[in-house]
N, C-alpha and C positions, 0 to 999 in steps of 0.2 A: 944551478941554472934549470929552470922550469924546462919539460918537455913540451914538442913541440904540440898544438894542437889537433888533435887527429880532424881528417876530412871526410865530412860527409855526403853522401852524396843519394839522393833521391829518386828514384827514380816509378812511376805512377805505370801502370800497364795501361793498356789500350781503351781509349777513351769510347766509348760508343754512344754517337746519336748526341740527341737535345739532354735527353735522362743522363746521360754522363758528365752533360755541360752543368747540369743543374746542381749534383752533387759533390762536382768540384766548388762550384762558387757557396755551395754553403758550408762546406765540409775542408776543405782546402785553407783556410786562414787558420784553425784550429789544430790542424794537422801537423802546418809548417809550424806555429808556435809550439808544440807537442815535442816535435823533432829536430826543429832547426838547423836545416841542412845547408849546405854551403851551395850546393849545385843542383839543380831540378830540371828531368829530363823527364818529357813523356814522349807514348807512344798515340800517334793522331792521324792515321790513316784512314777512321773511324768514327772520324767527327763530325760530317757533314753527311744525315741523314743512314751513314751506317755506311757509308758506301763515299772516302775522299775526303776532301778540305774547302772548307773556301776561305776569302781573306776575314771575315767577319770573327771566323771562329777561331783561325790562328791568331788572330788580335786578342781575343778575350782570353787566352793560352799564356800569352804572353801578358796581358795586364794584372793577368792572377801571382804572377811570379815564377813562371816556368822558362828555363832561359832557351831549351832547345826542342822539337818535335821530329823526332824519327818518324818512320813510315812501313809500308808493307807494300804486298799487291796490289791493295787498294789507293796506293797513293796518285795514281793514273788517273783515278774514275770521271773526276769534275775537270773537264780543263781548264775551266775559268783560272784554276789557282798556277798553272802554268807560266801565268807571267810575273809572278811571285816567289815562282822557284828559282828562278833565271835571278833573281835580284836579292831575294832573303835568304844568309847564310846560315839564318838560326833553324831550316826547316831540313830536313834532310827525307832523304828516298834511299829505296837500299842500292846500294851500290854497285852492285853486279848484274843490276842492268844493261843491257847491251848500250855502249855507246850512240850519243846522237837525244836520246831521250834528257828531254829541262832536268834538271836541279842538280844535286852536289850529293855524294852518298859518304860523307866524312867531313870533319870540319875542326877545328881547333880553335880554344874559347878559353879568354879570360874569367879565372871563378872571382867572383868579389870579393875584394877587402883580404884575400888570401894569399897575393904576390906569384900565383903558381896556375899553371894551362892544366886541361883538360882535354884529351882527345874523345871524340864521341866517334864512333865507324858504325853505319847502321848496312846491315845487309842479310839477306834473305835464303830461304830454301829451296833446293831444288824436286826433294821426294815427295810426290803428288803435290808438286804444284807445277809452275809454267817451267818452260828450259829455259834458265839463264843463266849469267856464268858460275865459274864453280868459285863457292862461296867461300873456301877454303886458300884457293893461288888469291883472293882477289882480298883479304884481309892481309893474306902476307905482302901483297904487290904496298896497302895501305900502312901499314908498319915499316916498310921500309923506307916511306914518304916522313911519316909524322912523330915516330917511336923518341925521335931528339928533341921535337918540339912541346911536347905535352908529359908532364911530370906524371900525371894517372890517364888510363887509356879506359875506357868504358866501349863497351861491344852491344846492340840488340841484333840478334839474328831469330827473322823473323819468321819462323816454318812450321809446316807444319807436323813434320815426324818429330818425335821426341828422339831417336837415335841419330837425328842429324844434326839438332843441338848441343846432344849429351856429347858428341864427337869433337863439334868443334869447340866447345867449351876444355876439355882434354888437349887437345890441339892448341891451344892460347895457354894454357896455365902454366902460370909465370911467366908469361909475356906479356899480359893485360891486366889491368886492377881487378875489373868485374864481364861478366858475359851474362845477359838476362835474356832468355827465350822469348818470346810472343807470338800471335795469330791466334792461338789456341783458346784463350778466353776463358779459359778454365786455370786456377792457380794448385799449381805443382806443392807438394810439400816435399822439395830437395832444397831448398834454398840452405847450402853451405857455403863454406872457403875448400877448395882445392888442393891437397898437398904442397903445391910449390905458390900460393897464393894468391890463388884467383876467387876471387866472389862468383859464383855458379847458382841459377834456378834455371829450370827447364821451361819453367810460362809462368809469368809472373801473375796472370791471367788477367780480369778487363774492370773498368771505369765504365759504372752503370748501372742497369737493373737486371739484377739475380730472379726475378721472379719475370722468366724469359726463356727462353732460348740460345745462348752465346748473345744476350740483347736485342735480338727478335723478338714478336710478338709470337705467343706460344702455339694459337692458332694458325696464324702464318705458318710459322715453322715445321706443325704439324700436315698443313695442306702440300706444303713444300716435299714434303717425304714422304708423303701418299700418294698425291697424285702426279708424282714427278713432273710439274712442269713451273715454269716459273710464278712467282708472288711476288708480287709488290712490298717492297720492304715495307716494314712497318715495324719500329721499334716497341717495345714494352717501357711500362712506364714505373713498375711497385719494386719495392725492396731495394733501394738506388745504399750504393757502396762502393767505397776506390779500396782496389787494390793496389800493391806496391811493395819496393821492398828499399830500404835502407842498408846504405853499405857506408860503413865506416871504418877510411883507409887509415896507415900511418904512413909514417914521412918518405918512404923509400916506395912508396905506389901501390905497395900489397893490401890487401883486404883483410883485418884484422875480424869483421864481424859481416854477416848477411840477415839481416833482421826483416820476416817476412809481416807486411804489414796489411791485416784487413779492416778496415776501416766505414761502419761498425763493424766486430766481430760476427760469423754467424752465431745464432741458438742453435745448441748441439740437442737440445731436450724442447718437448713441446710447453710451454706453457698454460 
């Protein structure tokens, strides 16, 4: 009897801006053919002007082939997408926001053609960022909700200390398939499996233009930290590339493989 198919599962870092939108729709059909994963998760807190969501662009998220979009601090910013969140279960905000705020920070979802659930739980950091709850009671509070219903569990926690990832990743292993960091926009190179079988990176880092600032525009960026006062976002537009990482489970939930994916690669030598 053939063994079972292993599950794969997709997952793209933070999309930034129009330049992110761009090199998904060109780079995105080729990728999935590449990899052919079963489930496609991105991170879109980041997709409208750098700063939130609107519905134009969670549409085009989803007509690409992306079945679910986590979120950050930034998932606030636009209210317009508010009354989006109240009704689209495919969009998630972290979870450990105080009660009373729109949307769902967890969700459980059919993967195709594959008879088997998916838990997605998206939630956020508390070290140098805003107080919200503690990020740790508030996944356990969500596992003891969905851990029966969803055959693999998938985690984004969204911070920005790398010790506050690296903890809760430690903190899930072997209770979750995979835990993928973001905010940070910059890609980790930890991307492992965990002793008792967790799929771990620290920031998978971002969907967009590297020739930027965390996809800022560089002068922006630069005025921004001179002159300390605010700038007008303004994305950067050169060197567009997704980041991402492939995790490919077996049959019992655990993470067989963490394949960190950049797409193009950088040039490590000048030309």
């Amino acid at each position: 009897m053939a063994s079972p198919k292993p599950l794969k599962v997709l997952f793209i870092g933070d999309i930034v801006a129009q330049p992110g939108m761009d090199v998904l729709q060109t780079l995105l059909p080729a990728l999935l053919k590449k990899t052919n994963p079963d489930f496609v998760i991105a991170n879109g807190e980041n997709l409208h002007e750098g700063r939130g969501l609107n519905d134009e662009l969670v549409d085009a998220c989803f007509d690409m082939g992306i079945h679910v979009l986590t979120g950050g601090n930034h998932s606030f910013d636009k209210h317009h997408i508010f009354k989006r969140f109240k009704t689209e279960n495919r969009i998630l905000r972290p979870f450990n926001y105080p009660k009373g705020n729109p949307g769902i920070g967890f969700g459980v979802y059919e993967i195709p053609n594959r008879n088997k659930k998916i838990g997605v739980i998206n939630l956020i950091g508390r070290t140098y960022m805003q107080p919200v709850n503690d990020p740790f009671e508030s996944v356990d509070y969500v596992l003891s909700r969905i851990k029966d219903e969803a055959d693999v569990l998938f985690v984004d926690m969204h911070s920005e200390a790398t010790a506050e990832k690296m903890a809760l990743g430690w903190h899930l292993d072997g209770r979750v398939s995979v835990v993928v960091g973001t905010h940070t926009h910059i890609p980790t190179a930890d991307a492992r499996v965990l002793p008792k079988g967790t799929g771990y990176i620290t920031d998978v880092g971002m969907t967009g233009s590297f020739q930027s600032v965390l996809g800022l525009d560089i002068e922006t960026a630069k005025r921004r930290l001179t002159m300390l006062t605010p700038q007008r976002y303004k994305s950067a537009q050169g060197d567009l590339r997704i980041c991402g990482i492939l995790a490919t489970l077996q049959e019992d939930g655990t993470c067989a493989s963490m394949d960190q994916l950049l797409f193009p690669e950088f040039e490590t030598t000048r030309s």
